[in-house]
Predicted model as a PDB file, atoms N, CA, C, CB and O in Angstrom, pLDDT in the B-factor column:
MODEL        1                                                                  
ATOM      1  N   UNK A   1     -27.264-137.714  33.600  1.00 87.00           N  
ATOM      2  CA  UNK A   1     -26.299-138.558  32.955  1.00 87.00           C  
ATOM      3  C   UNK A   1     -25.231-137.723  32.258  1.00 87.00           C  
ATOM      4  CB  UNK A   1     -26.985-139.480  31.970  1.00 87.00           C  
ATOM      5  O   UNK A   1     -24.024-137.894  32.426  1.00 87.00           O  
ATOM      6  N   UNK A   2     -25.954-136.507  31.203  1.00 90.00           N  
ATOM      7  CA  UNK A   2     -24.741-135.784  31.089  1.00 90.00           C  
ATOM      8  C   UNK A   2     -24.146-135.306  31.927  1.00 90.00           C  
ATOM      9  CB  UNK A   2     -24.758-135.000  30.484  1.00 90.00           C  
ATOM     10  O   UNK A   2     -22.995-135.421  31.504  1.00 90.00           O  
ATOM     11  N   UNK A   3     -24.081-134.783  32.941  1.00 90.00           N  
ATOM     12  CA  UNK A   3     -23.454-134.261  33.971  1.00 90.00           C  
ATOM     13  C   UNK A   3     -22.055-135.148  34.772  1.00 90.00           C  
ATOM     14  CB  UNK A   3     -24.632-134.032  34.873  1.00 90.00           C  
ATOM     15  O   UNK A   3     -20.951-134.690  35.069  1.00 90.00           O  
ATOM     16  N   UNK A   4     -22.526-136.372  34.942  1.00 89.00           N  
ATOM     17  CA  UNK A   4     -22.054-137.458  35.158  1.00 89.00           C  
ATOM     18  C   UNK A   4     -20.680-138.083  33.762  1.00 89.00           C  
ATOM     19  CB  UNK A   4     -23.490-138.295  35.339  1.00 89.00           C  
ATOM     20  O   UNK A   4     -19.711-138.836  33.862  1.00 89.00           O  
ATOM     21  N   UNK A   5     -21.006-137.652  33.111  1.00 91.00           N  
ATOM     22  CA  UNK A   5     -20.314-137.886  32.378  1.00 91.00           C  
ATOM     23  C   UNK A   5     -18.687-136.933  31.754  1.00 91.00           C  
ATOM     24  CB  UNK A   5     -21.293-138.092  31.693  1.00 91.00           C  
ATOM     25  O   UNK A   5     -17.564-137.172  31.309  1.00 91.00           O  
ATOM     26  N   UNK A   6     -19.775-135.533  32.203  1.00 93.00           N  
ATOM     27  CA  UNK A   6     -18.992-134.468  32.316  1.00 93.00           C  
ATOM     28  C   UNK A   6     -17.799-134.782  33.190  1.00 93.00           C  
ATOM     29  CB  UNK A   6     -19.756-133.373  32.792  1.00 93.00           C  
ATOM     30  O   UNK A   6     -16.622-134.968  32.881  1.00 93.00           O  
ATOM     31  N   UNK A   7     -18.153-134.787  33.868  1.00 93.00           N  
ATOM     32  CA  UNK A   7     -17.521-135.473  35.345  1.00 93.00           C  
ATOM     33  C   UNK A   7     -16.315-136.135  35.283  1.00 93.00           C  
ATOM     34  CB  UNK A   7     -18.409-136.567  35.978  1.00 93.00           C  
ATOM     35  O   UNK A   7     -15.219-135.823  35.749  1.00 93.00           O  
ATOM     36  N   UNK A   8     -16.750-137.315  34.495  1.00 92.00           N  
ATOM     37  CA  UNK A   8     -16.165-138.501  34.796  1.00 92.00           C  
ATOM     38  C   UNK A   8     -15.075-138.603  33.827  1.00 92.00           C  
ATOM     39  CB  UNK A   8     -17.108-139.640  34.772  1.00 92.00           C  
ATOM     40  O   UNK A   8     -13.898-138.837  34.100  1.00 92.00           O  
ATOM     41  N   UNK A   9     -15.803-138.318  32.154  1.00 93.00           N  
ATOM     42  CA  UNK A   9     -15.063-137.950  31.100  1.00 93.00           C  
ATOM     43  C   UNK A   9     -15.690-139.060  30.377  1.00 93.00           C  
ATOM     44  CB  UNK A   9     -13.466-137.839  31.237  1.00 93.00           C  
ATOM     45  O   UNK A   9     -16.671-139.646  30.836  1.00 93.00           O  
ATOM     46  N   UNK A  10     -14.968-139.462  28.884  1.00 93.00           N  
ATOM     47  CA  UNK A  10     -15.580-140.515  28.505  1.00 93.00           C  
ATOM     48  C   UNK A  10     -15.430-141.663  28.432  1.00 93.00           C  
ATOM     49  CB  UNK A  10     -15.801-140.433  27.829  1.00 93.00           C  
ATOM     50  O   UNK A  10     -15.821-142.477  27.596  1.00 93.00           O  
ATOM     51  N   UNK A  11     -14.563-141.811  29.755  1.00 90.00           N  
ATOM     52  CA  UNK A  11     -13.787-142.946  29.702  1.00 90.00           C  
ATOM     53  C   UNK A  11     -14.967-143.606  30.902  1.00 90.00           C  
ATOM     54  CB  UNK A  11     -11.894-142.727  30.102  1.00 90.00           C  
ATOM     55  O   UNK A  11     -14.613-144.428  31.747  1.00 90.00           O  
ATOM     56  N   UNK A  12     -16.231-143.144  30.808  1.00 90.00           N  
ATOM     57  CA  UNK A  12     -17.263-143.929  32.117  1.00 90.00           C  
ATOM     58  C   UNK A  12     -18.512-144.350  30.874  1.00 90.00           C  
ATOM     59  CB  UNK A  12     -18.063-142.448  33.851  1.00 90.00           C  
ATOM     60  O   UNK A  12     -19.624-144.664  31.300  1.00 90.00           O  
ATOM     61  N   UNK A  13     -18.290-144.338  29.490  1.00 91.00           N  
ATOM     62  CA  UNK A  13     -18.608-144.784  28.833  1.00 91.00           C  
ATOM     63  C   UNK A  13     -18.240-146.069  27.932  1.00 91.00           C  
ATOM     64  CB  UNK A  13     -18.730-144.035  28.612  1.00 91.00           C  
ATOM     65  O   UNK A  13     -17.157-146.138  27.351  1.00 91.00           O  
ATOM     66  N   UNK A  14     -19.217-147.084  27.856  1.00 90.00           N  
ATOM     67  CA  UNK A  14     -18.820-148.505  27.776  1.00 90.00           C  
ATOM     68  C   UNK A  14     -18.488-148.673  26.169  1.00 90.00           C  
ATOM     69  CB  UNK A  14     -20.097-149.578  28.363  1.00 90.00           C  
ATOM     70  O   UNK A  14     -19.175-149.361  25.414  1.00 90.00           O  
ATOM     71  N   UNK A  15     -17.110-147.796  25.704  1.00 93.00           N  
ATOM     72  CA  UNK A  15     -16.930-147.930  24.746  1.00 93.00           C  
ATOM     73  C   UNK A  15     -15.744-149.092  24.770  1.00 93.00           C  
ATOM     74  CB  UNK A  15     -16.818-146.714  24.218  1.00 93.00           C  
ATOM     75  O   UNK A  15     -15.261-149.309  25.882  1.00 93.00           O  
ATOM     76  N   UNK A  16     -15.315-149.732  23.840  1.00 96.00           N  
ATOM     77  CA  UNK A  16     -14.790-150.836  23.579  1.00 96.00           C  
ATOM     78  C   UNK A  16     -13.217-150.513  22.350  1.00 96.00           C  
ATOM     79  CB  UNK A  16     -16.181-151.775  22.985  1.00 96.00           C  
ATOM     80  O   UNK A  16     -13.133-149.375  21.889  1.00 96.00           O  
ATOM     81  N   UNK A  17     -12.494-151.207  22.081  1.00 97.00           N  
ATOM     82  CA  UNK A  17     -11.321-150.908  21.616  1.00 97.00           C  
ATOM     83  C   UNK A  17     -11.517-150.801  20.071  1.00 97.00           C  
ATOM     84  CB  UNK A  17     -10.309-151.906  22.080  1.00 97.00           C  
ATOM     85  O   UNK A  17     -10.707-150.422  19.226  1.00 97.00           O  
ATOM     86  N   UNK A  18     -12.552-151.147  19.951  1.00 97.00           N  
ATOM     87  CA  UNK A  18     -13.270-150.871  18.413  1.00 97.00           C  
ATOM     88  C   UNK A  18     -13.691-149.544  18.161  1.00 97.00           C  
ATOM     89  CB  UNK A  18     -14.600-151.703  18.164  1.00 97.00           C  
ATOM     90  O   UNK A  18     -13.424-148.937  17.124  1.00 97.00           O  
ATOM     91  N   UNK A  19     -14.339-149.096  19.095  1.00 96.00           N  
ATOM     92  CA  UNK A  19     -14.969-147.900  19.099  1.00 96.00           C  
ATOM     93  C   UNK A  19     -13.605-146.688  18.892  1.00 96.00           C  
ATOM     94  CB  UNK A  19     -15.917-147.803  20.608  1.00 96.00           C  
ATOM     95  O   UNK A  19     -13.585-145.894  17.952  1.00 96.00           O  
ATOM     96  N   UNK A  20     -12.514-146.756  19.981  1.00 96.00           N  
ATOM     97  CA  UNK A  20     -11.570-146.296  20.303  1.00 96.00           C  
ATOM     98  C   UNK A  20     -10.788-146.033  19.691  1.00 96.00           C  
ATOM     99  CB  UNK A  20     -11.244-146.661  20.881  1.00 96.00           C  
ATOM    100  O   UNK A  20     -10.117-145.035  19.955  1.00 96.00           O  
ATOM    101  N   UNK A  21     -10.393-147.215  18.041  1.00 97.00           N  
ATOM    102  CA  UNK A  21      -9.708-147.167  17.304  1.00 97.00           C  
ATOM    103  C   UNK A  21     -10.674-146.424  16.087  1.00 97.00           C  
ATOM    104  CB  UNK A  21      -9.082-148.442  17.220  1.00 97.00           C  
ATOM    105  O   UNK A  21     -10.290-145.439  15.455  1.00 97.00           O  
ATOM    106  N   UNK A  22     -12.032-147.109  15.885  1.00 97.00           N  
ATOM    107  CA  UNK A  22     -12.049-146.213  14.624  1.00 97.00           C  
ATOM    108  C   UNK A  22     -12.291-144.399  15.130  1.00 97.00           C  
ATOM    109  CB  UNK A  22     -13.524-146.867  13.526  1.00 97.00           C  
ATOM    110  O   UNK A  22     -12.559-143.709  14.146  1.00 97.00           O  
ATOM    111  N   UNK A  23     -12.227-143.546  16.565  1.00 97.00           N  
ATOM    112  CA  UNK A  23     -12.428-142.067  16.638  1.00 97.00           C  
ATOM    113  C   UNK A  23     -10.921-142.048  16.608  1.00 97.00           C  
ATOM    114  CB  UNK A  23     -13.331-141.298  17.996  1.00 97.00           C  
ATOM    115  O   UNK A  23     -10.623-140.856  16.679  1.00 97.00           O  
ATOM    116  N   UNK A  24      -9.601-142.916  16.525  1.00 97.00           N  
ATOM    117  CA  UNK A  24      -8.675-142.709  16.403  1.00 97.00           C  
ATOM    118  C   UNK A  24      -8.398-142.159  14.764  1.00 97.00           C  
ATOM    119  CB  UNK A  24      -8.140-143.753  16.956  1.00 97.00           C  
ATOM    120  O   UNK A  24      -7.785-141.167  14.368  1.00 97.00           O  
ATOM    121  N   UNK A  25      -9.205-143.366  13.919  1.00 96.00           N  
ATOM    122  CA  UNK A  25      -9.279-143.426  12.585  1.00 96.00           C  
ATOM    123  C   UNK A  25      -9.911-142.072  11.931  1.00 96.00           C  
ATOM    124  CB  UNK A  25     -10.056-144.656  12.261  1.00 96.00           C  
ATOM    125  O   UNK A  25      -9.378-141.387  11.059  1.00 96.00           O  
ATOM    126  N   UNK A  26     -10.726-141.925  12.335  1.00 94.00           N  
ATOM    127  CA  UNK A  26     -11.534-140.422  12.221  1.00 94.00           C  
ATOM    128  C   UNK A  26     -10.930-139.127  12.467  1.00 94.00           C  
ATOM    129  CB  UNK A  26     -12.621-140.345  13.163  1.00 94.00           C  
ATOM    130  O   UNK A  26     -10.988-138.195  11.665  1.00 94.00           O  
ATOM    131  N   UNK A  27     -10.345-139.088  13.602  1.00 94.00           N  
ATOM    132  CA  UNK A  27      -9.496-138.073  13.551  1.00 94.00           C  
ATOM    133  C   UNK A  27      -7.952-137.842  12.655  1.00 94.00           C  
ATOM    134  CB  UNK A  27      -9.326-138.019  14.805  1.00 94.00           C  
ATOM    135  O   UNK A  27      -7.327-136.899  12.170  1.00 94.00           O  
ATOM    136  N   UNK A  28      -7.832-139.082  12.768  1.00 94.00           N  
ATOM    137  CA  UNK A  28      -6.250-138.828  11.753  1.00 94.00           C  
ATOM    138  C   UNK A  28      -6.686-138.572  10.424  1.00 94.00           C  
ATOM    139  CB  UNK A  28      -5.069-140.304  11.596  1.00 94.00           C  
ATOM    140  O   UNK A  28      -5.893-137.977   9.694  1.00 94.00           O  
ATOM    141  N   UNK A  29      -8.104-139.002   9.842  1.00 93.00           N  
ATOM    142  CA  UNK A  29      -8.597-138.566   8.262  1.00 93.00           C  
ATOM    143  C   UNK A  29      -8.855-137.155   8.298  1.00 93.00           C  
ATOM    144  CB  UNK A  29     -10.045-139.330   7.685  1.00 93.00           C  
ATOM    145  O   UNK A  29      -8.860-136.350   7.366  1.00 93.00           O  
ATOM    146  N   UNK A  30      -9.130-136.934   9.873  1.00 92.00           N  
ATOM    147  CA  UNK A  30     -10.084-135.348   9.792  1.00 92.00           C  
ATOM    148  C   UNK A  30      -8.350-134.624   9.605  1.00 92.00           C  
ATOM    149  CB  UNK A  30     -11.424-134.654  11.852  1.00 92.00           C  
ATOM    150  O   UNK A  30      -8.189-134.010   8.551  1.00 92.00           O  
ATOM    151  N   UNK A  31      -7.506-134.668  10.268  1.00 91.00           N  
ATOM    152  CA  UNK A  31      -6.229-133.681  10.334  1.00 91.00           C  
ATOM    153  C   UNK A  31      -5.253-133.505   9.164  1.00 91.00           C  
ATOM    154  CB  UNK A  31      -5.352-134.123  11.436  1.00 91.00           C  
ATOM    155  O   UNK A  31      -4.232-132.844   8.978  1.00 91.00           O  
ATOM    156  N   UNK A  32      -6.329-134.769   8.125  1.00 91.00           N  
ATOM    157  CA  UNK A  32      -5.849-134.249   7.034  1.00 91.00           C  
ATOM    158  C   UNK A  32      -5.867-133.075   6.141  1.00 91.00           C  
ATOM    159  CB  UNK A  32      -6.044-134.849   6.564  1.00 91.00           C  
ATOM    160  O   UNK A  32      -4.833-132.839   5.515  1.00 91.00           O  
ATOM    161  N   UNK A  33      -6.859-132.330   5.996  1.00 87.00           N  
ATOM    162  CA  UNK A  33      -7.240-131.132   5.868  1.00 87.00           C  
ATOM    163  C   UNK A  33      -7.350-131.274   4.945  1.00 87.00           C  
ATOM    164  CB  UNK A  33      -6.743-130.177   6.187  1.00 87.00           C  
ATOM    165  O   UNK A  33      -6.800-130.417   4.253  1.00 87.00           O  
ATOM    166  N   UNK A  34      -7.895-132.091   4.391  1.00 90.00           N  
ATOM    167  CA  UNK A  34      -8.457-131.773   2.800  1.00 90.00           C  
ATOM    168  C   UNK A  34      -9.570-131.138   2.835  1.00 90.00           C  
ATOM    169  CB  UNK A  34      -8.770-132.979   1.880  1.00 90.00           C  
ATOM    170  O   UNK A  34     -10.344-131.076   3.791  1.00 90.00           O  
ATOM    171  N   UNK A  35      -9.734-130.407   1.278  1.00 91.00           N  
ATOM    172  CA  UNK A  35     -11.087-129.807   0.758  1.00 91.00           C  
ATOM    173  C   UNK A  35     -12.530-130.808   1.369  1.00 91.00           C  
ATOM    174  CB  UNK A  35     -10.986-129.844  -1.163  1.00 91.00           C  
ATOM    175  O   UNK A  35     -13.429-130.404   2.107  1.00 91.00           O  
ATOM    176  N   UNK A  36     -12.369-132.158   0.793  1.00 91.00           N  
ATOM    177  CA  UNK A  36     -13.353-132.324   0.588  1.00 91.00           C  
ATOM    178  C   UNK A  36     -14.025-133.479   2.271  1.00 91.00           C  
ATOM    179  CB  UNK A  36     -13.247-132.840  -1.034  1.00 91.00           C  
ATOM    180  O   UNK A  36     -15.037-134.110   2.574  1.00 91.00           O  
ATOM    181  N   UNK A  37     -12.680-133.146   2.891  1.00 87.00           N  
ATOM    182  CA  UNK A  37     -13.147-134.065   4.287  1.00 87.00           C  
ATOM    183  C   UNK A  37     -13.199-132.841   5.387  1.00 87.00           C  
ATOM    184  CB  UNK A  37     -11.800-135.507   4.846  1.00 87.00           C  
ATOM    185  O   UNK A  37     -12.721-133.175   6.471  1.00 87.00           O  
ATOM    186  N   UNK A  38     -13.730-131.363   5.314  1.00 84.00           N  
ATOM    187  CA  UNK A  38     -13.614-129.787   5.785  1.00 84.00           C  
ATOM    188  C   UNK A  38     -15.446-130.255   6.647  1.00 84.00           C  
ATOM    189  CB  UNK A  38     -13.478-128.078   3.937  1.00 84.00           C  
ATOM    190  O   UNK A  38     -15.944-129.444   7.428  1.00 84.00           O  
ATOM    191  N   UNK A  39     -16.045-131.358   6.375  1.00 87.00           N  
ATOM    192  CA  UNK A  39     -17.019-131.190   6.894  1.00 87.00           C  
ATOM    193  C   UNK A  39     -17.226-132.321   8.052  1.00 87.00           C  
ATOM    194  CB  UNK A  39     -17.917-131.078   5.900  1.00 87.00           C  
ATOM    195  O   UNK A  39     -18.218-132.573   8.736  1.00 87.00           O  
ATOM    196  N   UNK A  40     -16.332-132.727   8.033  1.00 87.00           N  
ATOM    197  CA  UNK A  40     -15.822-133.966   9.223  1.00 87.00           C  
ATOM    198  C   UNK A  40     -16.118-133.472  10.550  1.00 87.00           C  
ATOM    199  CB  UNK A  40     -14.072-134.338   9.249  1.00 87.00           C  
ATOM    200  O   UNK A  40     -15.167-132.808  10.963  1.00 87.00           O  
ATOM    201  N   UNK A  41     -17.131-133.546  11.425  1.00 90.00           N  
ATOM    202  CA  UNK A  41     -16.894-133.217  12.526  1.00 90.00           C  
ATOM    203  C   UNK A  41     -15.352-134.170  13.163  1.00 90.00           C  
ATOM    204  CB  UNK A  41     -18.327-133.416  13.234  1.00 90.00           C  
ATOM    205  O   UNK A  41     -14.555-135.004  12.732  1.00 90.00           O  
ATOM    206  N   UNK A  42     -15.600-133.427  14.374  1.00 94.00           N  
ATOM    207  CA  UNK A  42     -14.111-133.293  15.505  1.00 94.00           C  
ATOM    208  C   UNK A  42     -14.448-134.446  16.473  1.00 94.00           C  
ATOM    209  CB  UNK A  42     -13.918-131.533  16.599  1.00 94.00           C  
ATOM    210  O   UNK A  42     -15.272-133.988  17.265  1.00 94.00           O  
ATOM    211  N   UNK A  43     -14.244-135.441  16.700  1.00 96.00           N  
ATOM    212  CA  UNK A  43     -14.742-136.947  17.444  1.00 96.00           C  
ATOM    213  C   UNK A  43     -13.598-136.534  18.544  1.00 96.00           C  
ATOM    214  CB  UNK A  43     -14.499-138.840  16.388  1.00 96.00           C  
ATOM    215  O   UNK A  43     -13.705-137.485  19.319  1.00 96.00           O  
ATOM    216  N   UNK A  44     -12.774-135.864  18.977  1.00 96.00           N  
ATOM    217  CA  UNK A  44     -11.313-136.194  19.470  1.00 96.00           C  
ATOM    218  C   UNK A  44     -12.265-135.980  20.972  1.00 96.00           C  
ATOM    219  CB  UNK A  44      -9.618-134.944  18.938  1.00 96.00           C  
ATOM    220  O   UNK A  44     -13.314-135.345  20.865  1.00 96.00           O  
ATOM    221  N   UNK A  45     -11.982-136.364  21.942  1.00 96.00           N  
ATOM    222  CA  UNK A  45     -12.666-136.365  23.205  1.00 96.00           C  
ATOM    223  C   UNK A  45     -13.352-134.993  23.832  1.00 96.00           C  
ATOM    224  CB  UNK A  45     -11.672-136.852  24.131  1.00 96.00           C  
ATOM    225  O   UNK A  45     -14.534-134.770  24.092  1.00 96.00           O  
ATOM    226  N   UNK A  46     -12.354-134.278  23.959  1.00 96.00           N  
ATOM    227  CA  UNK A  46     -12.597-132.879  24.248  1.00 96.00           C  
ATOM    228  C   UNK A  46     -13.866-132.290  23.307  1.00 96.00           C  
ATOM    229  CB  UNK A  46     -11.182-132.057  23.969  1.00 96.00           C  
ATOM    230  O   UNK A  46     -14.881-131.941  23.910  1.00 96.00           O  
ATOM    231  N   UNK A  47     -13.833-132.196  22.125  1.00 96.00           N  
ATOM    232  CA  UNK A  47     -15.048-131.814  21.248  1.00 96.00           C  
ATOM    233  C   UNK A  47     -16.253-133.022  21.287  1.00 96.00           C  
ATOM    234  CB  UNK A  47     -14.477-131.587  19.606  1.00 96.00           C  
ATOM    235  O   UNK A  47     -17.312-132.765  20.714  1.00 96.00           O  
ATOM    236  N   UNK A  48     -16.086-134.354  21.971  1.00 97.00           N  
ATOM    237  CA  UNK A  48     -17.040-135.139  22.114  1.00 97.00           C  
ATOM    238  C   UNK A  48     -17.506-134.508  23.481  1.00 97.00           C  
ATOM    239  CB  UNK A  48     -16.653-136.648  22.020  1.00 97.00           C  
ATOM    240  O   UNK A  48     -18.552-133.910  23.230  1.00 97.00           O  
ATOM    241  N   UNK A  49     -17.269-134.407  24.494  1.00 96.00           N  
ATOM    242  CA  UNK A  49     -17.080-133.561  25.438  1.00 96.00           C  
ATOM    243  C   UNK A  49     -18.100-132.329  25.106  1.00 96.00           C  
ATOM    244  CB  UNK A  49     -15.579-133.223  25.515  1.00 96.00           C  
ATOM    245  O   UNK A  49     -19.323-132.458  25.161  1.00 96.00           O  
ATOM    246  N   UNK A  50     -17.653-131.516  24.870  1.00 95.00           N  
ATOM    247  CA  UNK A  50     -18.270-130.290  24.194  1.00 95.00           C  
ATOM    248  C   UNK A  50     -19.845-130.200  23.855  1.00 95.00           C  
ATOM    249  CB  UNK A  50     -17.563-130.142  22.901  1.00 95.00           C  
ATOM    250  O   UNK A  50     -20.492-129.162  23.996  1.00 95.00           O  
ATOM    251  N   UNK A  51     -20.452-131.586  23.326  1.00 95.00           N  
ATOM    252  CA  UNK A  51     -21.136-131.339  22.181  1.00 95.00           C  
ATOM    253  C   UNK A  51     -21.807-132.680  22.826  1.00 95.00           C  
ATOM    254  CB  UNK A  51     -20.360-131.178  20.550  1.00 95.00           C  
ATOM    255  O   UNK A  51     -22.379-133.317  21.942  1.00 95.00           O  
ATOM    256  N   UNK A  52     -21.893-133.229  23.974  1.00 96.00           N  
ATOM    257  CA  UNK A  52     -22.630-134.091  24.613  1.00 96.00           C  
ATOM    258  C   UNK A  52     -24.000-134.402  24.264  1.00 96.00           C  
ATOM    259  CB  UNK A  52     -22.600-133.753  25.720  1.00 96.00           C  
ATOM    260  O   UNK A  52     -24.475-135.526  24.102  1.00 96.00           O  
ATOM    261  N   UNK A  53     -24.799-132.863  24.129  1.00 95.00           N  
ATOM    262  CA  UNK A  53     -26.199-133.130  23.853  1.00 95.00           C  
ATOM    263  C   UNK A  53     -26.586-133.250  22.654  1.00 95.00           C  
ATOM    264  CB  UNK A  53     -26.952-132.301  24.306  1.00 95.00           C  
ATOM    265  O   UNK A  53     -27.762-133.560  22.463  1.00 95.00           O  
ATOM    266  N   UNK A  54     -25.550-133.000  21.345  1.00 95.00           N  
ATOM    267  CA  UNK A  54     -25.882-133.184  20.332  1.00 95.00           C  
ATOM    268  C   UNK A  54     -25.702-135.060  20.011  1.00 95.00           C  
ATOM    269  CB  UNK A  54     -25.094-132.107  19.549  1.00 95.00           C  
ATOM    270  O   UNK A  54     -26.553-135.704  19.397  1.00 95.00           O  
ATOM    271  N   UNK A  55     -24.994-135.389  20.329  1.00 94.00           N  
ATOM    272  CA  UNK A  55     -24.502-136.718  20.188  1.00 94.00           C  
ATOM    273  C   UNK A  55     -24.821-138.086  20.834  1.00 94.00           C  
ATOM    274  CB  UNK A  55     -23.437-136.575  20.398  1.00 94.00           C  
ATOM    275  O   UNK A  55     -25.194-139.152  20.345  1.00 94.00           O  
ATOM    276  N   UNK A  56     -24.478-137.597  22.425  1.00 95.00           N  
ATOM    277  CA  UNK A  56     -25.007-138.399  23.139  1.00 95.00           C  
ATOM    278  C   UNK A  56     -26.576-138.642  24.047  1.00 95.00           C  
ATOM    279  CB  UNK A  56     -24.135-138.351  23.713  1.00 95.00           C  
ATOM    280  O   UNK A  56     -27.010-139.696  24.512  1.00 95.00           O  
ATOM    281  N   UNK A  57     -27.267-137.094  24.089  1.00 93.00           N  
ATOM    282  CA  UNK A  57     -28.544-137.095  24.764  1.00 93.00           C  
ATOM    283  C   UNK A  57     -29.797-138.159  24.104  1.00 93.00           C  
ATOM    284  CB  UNK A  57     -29.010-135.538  24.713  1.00 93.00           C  
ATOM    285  O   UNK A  57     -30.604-138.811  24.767  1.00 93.00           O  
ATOM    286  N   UNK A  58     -29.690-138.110  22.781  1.00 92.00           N  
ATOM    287  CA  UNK A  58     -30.882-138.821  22.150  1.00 92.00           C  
ATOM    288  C   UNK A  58     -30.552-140.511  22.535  1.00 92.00           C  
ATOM    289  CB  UNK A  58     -30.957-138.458  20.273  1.00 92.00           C  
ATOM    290  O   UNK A  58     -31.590-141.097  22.842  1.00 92.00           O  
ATOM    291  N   UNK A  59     -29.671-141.131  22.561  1.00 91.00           N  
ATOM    292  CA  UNK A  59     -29.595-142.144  23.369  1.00 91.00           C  
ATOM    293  C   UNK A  59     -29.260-142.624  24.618  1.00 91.00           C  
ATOM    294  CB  UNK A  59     -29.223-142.561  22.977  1.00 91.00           C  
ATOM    295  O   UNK A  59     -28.689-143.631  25.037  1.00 91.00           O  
ATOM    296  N   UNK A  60     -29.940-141.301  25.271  1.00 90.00           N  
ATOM    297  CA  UNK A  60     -30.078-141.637  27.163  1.00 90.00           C  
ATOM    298  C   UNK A  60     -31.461-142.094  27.207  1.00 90.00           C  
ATOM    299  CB  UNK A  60     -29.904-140.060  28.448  1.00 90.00           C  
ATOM    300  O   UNK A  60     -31.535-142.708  28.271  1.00 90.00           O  
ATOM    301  N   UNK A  61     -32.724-142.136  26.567  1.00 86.00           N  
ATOM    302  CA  UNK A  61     -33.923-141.819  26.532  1.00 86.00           C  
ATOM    303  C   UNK A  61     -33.931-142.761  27.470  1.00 86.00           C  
ATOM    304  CB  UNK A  61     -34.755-141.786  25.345  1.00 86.00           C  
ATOM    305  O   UNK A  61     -33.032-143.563  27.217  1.00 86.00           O  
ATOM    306  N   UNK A  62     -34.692-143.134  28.725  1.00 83.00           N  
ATOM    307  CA  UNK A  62     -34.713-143.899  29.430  1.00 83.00           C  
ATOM    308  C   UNK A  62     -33.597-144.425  30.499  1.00 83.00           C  
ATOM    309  CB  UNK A  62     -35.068-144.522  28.748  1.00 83.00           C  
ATOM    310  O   UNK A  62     -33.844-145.396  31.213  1.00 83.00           O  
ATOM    311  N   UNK A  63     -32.416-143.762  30.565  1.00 81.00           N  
ATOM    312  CA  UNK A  63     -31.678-144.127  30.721  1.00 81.00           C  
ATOM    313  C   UNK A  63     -31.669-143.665  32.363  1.00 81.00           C  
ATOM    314  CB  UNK A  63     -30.872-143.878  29.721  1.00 81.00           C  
ATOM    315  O   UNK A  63     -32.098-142.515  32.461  1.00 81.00           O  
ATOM    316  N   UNK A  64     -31.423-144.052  33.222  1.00 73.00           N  
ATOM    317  CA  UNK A  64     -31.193-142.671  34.737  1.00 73.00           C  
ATOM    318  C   UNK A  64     -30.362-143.538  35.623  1.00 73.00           C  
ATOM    319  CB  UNK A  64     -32.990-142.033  35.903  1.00 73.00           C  
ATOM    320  O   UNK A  64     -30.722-143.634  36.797  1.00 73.00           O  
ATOM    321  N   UNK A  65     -29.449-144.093  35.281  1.00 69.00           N  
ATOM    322  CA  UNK A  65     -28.198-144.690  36.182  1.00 69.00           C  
ATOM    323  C   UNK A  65     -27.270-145.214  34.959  1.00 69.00           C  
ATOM    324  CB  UNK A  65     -28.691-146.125  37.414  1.00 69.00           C  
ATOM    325  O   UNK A  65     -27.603-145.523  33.815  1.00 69.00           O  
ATOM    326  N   UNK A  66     -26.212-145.213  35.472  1.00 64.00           N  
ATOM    327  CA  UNK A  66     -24.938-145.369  34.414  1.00 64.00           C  
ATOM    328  C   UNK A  66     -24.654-147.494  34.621  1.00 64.00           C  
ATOM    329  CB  UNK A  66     -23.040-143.979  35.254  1.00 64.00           C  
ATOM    330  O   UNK A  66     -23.768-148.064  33.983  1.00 64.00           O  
TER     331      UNK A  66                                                      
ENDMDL                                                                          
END                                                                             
């Protein structure tokens, strides 16, 4: 599934315009660069991308077709 996803990107994930807007929301707080938001991970696709198994593997458990 990760692989597949790699692939595909994350646009083969059944995220919704909710979802879409608040990693929009997340990132424009993260580029603020404040002190105290320095521990914000990076949601922007490419670093979701990146970091697949930290994020997304624990909810494949069962999973083996998209």
């Amino acid at each position: 599934m990760l692989t597949g996803v790699r692939e595909l990107g994350l646009a083969a994930l059944p995220w919704d315009r909710d979802a879409r807007d608040l990693q929009a929301r997340m990132e424009f707080v993260r580029g603020l660069a404040r002190e105290d938001l320095r521990q914000w991970p990076a949601v922007a696709d490419a670093a979701l991308l990146m970091s697949l198994e930290i994020w997304l593997l624990p909810w494949l458990d069962g999973v083996t077709r998209p």
